[in-house]
Backbone as ProteinMPNN parsed JSONL, in Angstrom:
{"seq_chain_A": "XXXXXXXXXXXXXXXXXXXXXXXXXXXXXXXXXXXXXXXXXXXXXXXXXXXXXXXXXXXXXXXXXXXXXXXXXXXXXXXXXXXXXXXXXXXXXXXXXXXXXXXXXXXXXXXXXXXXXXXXXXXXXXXXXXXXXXXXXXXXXXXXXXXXXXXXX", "coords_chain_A": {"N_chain_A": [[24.603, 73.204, 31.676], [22.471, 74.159, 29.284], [20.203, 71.917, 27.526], [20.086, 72.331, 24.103], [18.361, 72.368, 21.24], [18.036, 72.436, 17.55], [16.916, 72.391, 13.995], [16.895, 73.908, 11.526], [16.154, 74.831, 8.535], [16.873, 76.896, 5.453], [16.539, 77.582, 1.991], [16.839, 78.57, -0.864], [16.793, 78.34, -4.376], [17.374, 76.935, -7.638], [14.948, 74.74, -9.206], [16.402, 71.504, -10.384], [15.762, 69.19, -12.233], [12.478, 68.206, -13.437], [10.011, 67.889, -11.284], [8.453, 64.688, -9.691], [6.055, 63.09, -8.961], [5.524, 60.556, -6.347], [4.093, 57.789, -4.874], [3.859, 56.09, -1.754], [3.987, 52.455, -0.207], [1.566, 52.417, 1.312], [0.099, 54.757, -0.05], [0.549, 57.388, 0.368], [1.665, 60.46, -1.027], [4.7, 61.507, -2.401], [7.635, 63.419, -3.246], [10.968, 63.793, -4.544], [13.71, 66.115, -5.107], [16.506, 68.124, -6.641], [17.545, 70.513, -6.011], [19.298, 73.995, -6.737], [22.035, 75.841, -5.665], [23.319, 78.527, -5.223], [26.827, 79.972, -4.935], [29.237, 82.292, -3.968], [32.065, 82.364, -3.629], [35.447, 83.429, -2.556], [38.214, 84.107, -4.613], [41.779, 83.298, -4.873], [43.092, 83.649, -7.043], [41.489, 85.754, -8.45], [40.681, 89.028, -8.122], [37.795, 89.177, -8.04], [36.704, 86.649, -7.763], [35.034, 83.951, -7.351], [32.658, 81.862, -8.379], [30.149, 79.088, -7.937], [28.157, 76.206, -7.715], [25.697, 74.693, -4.964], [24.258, 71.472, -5.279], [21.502, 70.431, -3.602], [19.586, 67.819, -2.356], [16.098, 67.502, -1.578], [13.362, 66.477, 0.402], [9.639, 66.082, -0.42], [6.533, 65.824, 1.315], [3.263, 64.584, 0.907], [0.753, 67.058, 0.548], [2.137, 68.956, 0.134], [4.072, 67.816, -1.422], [1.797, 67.493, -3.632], [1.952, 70.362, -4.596], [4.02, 70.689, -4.845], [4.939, 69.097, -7.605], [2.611, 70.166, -9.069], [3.062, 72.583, -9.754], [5.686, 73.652, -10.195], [9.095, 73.315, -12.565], [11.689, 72.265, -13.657], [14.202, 74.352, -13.576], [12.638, 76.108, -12.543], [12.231, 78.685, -10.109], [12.952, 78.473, -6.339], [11.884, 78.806, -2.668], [12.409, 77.318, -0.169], [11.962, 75.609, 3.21], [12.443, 73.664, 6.18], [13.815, 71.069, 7.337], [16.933, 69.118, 7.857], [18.043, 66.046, 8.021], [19.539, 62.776, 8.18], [20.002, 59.74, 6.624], [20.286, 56.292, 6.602], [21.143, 53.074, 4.567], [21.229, 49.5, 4.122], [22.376, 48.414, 0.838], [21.944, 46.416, -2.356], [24.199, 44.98, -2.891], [25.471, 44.89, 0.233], [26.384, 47.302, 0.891], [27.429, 49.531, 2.982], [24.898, 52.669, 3.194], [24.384, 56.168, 3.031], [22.732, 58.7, 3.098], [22.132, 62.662, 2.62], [19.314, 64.897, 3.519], [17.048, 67.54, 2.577], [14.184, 67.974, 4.614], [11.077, 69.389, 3.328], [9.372, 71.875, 4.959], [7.837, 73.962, 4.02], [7.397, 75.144, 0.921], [7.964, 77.375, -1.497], [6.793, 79.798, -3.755], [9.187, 82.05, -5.788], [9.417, 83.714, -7.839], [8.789, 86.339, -9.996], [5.743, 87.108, -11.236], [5.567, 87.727, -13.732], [7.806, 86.251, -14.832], [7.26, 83.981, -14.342], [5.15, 83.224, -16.407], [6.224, 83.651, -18.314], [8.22, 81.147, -18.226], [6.085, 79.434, -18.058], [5.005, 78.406, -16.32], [3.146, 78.335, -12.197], [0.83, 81.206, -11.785], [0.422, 83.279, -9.64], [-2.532, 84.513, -8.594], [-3.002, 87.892, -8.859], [-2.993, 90.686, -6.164], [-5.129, 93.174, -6.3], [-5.315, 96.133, -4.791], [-8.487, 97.823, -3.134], [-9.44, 100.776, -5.481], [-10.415, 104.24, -4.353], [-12.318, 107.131, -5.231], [-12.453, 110.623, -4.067], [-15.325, 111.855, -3.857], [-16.245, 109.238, -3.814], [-19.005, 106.97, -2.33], [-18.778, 104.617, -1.104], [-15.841, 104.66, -0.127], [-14.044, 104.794, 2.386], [-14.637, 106.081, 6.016], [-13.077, 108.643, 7.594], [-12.583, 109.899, 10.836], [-11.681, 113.07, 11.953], [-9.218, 113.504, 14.192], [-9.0, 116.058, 16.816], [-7.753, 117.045, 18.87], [-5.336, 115.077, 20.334], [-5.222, 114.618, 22.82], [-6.909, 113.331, 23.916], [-7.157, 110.857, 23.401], [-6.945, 107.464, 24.296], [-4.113, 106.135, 24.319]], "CA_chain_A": [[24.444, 73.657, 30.314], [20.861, 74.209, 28.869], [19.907, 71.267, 26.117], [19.338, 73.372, 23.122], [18.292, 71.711, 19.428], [17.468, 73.252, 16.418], [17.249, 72.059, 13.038], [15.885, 74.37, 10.8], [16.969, 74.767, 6.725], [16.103, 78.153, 4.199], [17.201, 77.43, 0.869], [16.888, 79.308, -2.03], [17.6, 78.213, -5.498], [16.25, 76.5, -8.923], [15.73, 73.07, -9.359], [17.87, 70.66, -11.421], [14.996, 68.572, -13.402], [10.962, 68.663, -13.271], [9.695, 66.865, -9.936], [7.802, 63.511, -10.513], [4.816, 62.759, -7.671], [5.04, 58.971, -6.836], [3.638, 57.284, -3.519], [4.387, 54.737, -0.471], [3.288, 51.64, -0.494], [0.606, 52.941, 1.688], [-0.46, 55.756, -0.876], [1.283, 59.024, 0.773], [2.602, 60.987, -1.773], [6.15, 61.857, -1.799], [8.362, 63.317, -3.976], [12.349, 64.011, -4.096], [14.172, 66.731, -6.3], [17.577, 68.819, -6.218], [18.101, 72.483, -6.436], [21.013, 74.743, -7.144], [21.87, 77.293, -4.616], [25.012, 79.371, -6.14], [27.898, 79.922, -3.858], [30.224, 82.741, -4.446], [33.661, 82.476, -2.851], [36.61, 84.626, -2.812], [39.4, 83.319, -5.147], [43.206, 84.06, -4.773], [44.198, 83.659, -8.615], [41.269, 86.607, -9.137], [40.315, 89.886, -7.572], [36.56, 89.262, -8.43], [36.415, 85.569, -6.754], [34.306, 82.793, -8.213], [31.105, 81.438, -8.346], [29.543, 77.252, -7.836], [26.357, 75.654, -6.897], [25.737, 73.796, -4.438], [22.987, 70.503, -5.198], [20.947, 70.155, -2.089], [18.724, 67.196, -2.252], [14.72, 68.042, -1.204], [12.045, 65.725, 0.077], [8.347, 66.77, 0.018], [5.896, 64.37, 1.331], [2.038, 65.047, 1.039], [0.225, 68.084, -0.152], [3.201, 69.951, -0.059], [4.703, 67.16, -2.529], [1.553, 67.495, -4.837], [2.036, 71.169, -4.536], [5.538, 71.098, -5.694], [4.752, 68.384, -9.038], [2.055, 70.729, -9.727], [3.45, 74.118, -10.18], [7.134, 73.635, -10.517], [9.434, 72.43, -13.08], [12.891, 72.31, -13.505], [14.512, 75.969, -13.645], [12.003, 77.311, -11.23], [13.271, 79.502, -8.608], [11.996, 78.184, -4.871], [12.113, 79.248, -1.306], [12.697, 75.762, 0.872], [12.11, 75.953, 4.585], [12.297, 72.479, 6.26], [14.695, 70.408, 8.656], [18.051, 68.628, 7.529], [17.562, 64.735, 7.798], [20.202, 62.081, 7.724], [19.368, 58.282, 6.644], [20.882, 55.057, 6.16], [20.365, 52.22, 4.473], [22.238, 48.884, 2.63], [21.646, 48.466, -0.527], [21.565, 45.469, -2.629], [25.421, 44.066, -2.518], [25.561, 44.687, 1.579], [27.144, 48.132, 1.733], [25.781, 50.732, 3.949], [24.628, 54.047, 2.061], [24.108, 57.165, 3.419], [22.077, 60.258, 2.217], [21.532, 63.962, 4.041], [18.65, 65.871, 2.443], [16.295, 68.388, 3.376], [12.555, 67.75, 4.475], [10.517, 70.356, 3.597], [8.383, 72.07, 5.406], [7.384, 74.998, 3.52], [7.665, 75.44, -0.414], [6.969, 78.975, -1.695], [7.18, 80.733, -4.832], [10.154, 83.288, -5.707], [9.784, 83.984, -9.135], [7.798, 87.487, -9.852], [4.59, 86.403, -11.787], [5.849, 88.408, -15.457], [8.798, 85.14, -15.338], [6.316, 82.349, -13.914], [4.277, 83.173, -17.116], [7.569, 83.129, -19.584], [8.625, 79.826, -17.614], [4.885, 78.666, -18.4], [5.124, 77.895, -14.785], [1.936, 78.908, -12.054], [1.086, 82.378, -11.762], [-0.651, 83.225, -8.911], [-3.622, 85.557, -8.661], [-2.261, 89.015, -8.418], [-4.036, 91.271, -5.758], [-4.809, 94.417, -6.187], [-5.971, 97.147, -3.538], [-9.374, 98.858, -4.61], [-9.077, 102.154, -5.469], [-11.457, 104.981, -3.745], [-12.047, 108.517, -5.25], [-12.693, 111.21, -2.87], [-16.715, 111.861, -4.245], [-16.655, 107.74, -3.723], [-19.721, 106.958, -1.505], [-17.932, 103.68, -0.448], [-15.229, 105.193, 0.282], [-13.661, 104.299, 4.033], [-14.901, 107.265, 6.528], [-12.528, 109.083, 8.419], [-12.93, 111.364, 11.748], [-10.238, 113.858, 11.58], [-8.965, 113.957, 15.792], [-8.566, 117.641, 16.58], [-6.773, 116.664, 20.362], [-4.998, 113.379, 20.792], [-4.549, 114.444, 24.283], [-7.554, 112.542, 24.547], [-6.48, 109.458, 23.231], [-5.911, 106.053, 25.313], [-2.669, 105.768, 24.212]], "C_chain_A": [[23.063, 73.223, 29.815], [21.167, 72.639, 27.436], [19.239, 72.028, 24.941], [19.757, 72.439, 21.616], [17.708, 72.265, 19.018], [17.916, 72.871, 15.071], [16.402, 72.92, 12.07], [16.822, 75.227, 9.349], [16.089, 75.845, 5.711], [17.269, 77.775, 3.571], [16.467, 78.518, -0.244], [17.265, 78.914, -3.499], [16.64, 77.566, -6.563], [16.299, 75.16, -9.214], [16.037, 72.552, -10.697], [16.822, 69.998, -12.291], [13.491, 68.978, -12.618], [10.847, 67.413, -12.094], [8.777, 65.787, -10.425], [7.617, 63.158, -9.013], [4.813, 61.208, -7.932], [4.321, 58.909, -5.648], [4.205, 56.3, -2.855], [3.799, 54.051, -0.505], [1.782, 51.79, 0.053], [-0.509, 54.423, 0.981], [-0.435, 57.585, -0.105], [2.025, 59.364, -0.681], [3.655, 61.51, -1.433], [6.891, 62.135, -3.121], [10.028, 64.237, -3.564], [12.821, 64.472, -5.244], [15.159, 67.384, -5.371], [17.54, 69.999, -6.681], [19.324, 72.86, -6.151], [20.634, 75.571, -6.736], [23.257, 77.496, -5.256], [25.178, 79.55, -4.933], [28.705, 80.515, -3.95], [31.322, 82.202, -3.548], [34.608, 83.4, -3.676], [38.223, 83.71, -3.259], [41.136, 83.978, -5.194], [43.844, 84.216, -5.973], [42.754, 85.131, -9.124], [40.627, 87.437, -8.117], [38.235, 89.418, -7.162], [35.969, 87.967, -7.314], [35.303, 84.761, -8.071], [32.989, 82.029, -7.935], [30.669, 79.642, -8.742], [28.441, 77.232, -7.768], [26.68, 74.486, -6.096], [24.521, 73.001, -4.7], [22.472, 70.315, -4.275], [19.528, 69.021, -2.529], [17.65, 67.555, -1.492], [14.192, 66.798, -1.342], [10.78, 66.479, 0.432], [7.709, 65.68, 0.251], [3.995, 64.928, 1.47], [1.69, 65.784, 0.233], [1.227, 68.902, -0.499], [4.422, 68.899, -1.426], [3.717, 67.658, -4.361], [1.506, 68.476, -5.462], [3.321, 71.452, -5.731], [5.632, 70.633, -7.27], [4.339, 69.494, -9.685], [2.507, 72.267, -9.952], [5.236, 74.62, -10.526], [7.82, 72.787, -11.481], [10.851, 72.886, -12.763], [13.225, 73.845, -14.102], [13.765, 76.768, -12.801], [12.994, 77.578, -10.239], [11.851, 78.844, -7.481], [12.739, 78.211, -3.813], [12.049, 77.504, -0.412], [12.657, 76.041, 2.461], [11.893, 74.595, 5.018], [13.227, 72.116, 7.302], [15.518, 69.44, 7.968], [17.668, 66.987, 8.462], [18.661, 63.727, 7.55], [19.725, 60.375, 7.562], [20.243, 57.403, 6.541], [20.304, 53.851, 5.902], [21.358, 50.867, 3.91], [21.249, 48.301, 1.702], [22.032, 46.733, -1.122], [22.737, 44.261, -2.699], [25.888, 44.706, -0.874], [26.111, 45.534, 2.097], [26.254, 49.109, 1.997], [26.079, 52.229, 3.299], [24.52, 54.892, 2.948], [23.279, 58.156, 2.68], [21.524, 61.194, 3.46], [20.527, 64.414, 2.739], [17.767, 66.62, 3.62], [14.681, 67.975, 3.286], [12.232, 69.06, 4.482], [9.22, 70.37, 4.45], [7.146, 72.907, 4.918], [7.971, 74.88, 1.7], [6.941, 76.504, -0.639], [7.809, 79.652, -2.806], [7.823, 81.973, -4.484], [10.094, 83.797, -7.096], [8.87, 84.918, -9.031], [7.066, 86.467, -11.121], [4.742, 86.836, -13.577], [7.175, 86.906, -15.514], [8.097, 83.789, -14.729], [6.129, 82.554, -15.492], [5.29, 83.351, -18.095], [7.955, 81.94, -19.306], [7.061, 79.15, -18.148], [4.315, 78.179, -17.061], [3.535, 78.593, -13.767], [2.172, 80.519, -11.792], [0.03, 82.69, -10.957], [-1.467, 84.577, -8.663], [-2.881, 86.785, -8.26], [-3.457, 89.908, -7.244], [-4.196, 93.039, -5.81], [-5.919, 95.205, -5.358], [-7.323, 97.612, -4.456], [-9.185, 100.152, -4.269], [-10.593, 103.186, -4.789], [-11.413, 106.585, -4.048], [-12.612, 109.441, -4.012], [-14.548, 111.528, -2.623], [-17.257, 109.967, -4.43], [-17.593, 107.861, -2.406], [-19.235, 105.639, -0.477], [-16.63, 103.339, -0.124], [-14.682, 105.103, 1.776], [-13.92, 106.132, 4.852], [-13.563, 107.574, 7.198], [-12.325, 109.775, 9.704], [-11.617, 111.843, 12.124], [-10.418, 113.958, 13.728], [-8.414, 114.974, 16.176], [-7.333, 117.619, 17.889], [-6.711, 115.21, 21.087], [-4.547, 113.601, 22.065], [-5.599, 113.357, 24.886], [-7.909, 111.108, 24.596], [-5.94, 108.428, 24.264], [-4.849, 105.879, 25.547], [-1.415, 106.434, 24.382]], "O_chain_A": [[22.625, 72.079, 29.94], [22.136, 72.52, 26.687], [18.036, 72.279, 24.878], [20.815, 72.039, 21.13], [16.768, 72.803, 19.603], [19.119, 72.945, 14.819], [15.233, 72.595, 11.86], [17.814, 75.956, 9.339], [14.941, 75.658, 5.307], [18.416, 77.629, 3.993], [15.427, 79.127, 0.007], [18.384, 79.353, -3.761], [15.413, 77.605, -6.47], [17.31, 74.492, -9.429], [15.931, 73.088, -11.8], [17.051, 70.343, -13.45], [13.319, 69.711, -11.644], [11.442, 66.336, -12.071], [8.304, 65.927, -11.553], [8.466, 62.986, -8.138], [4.433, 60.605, -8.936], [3.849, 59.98, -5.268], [5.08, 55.627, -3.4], [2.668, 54.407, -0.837], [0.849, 51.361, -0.625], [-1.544, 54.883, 1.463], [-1.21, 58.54, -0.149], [2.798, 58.613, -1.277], [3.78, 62.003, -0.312], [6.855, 61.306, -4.031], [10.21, 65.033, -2.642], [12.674, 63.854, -6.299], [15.124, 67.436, -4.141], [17.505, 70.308, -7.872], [20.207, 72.283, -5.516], [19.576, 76.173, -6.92], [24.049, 76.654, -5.679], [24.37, 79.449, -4.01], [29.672, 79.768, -4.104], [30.967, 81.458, -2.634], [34.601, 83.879, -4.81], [38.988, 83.02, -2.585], [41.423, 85.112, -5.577], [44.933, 84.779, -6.09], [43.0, 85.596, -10.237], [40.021, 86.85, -7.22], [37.707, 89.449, -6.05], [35.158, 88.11, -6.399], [35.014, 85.036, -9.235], [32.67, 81.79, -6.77], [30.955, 79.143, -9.83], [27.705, 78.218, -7.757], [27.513, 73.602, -6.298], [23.501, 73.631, -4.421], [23.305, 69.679, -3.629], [18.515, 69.531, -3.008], [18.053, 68.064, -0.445], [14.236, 66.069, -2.332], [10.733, 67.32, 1.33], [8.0, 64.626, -0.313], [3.739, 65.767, 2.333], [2.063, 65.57, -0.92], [1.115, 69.581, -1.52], [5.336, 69.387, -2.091], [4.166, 67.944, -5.471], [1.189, 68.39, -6.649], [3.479, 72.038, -6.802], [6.161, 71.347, -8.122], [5.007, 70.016, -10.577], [1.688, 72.933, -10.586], [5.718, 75.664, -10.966], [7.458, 71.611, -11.519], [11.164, 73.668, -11.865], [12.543, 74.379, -14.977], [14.099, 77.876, -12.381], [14.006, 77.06, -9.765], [10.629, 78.752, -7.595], [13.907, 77.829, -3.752], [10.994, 76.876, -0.502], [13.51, 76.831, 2.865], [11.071, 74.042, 4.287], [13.412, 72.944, 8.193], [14.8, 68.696, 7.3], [17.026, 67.013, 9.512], [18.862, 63.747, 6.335], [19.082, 59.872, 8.483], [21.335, 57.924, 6.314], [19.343, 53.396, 6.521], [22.313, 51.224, 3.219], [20.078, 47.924, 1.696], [22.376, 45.898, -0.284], [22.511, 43.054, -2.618], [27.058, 45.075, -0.966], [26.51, 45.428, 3.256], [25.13, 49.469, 1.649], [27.158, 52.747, 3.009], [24.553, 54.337, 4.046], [23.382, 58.193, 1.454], [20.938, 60.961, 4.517], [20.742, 64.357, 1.529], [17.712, 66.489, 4.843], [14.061, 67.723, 2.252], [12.737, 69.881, 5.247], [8.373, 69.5, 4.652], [5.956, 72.747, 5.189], [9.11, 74.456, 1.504], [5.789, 76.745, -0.278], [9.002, 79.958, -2.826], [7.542, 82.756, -3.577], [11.095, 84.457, -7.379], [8.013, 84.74, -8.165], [7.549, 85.504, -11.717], [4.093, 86.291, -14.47], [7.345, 86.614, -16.698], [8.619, 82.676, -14.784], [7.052, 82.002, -16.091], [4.758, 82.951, -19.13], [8.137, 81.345, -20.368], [7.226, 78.097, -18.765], [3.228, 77.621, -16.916], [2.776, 79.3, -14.431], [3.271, 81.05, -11.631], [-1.133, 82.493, -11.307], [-0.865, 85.646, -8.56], [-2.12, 86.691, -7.296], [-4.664, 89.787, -7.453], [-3.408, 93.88, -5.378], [-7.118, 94.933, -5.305], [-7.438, 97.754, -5.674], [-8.872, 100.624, -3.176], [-11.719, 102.692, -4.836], [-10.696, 107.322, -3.37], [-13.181, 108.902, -3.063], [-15.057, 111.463, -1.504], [-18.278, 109.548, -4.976], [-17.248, 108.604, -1.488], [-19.332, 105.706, 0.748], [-16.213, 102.206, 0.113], [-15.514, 105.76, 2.403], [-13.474, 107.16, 4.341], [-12.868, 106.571, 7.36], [-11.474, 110.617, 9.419], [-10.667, 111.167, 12.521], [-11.396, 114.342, 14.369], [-7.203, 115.02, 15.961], [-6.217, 118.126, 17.779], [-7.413, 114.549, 21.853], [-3.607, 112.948, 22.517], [-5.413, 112.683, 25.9], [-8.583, 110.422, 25.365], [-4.88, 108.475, 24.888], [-4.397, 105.536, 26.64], [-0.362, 105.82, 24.211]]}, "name": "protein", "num_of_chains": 1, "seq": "XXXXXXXXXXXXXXXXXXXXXXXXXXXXXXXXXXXXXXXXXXXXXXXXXXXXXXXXXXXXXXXXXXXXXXXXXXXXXXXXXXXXXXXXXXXXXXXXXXXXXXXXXXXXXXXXXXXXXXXXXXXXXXXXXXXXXXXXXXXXXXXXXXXXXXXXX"}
């Protein structure tokens, strides 16, 4: 039997309060926030079924932490891509803790840029194609191919 591992985590959802950039004693930035991913399920007392969230704890560590302080607050919508993480530790009367969360790897805006800018939230450069009339001199050339028999491909 082949050894096969794979840890890899897409989330989706909005987070729970505004993120807050601290550091390691060594001066890495790092910060740790929760988002709400909704969860329908199918309920037996109603045709329709019912709707939760699930909290998923998030760490960011680095640029991708000061990334997240700086353009996200609480209620943003965000894309999460990262790797599931379990720790342990004891804490200060001698019992042993646990916590699962997700490291990210990736953070990436989901919100269209007309509800960043009602959120107050960033809004990132929009791009737009340039346009080319047909009497445009910079204009992209074309050569019309009369027989693609003679084509490479």
């Amino acid at each position: 039997m082949a050894n096969f591992n794979l840890n890899k985590v897409i989330l989706g959802g909005r987070l729970v309060r505004d993120p807050e950039l601290r550091q390691t004693n060594s001066g890495i930035p790092v910060t740790s926030f929760s988002i709400a991913v909704d969860r329908r399920y199918q309920s037996q007392d109603s045709a329709n079924g019912g709707q939760s969230a699930d909290f998923i704890n998030i760490v960011a560590w680095r640029q991708r932490a000061e990334f997240v302080c700086k353009y996200f607050k609480k209620g943003s919508s965000i894309c999460i891509v990262g790797s599931l993480q379990s720790r342990s530790w004891t804490d200060a009367n001698g019992q042993k803790q646990y916590a699962t969360e997700v490291v990210a790897d990736e953070c990436n805006f989901v919100d269209s840029k007309s509800e960043s800018q009602s959120s107050g939230g960033y809004t990132p450069d929009s791009y737009s194609a340039p346009s080319f009339s047909s009497n445009d001199e910079n204009a992209p050339k074309f050569e019309e191919v009369s027989n693609d028999d003679d084509l490479p491909f």
